[in-house]
C-alpha positions, 0 to 999 in steps of 0.5 A: 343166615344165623347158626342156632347153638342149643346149650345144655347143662348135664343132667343132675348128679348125686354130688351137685345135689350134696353140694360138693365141687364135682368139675373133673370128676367122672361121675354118673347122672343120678335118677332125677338127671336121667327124668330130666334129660328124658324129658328134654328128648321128648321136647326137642324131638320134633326140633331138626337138629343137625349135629350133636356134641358133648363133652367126653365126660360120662354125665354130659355123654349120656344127657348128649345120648338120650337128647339125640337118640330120637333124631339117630344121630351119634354124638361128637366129644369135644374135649375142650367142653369138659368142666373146670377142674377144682384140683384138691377140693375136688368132691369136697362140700362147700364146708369142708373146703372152707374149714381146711383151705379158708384162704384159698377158698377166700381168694377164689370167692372174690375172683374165680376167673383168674385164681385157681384152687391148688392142681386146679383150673382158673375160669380164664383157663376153661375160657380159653380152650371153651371159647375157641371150641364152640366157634369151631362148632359155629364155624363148621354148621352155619345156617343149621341147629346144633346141640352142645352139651356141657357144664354149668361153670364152662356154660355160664363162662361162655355165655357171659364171654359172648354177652360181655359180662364181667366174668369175674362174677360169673359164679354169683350171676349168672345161674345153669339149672341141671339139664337146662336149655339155653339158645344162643343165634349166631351171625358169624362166629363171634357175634351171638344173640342170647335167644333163651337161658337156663329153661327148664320148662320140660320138667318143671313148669315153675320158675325155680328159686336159686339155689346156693350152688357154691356161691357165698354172695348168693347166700348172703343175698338171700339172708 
């Protein structure tokens, strides 16, 4: 019997949307995140789940909030699910963090999972509280459907951990829509199968070009 992971990205926040490092910053959903995790409520409303948590910052609380008020279930924080934190680029744009730190934004662009900006977290860091929290979750629901909500670079470290990927290139290939829904089955807590990734079918019924998201490979990919 396999344990089914609902993986979700917060909903959208006014900093993601200017293009700014926002990772331990303690910020709101804008308007459009609270549509789209309204929109995903709806969708899974019907869908038994068993279990919901969240990481405790406020914008993955209240997407968790929303998703799980049809089923009356509260939500669980667990704090090794925050995001990657930037440190000193913490808020800054893509440009600004360029102009001031080139170098250090240079090393970080060519490996993000082993280097970390100043004051900040590496993805090898994130990696290492994330992973073991999740096969907690696996552990403690087996045979039952469980709803996690995190962050874009936390999720796509953990998804790219459990399918094998390099991860030094997590940022440039593997992408997380604001309120997306992944699925992951699990036979046990270390093998998983990807069942769904970054779907945003209950707002937006077209597939969506990939955007910049901090990522200076894509962009060039893209010219």
């Amino acid at each position: 019997m396999s344990t089914r992971i609902l993986l979700v990205r917060h909903g959208a926040t006014q900093l993601a949307a200017e293009d700014r490092f926002a990772g331990s910053s303690d910020i709101p959903l804008s308007d459009i995140g609270e549509m789209q995790a309204t929109r995903l409520s709806a969708r899974l409303a019907e869908r038994p789940i068993n279990a919901f948590y969240a990481s405790p910052m406020i914008r993955t609380m209240r997407t968790a909030s929303i998703i799980a008020q049809p089923h009356n279930l509260p939500v669980q924080t667990v704090d090794a699910l925050r995001e990657i934190s930037h440190g000193h680029w913490e808020q800054m744009s893509r440009a600004e963090v360029e102009a001031r730190f080139p170098d250090e934004y240079r090393t970080w662009e060519q490996d993000p999972f082993t280097f970390a900006p100043l004051e900040g977290e590496s993805g090898v860091s994130v990696l290492a509280r994330a992973l073991p929290a999740l096969r907690s979750i696996v552990a403690q629901h087996e045979g039952q459907t469980v709803l996690i909500v995190s962050h874009k670079a936390t999720i796509r470290l953990l998804l790219g951990s459990l399918l094998g990927f390099d991860l030094r290139g997590y940022r440039d290939r593997l992408d997380q829509s604001p309120c997306s829904l992944n699925v992951l089955d699990f036979k046990d807590t270390t093998r998983a199968r990807l069942m769904l990734f970054n779907d945003v079918s209950h707002y937006d019924n077209h597939p969506q070009p990939t955007q910049a998201a901090l990522s200076k490979w894509w962009d060039a990919c893209r010219t």
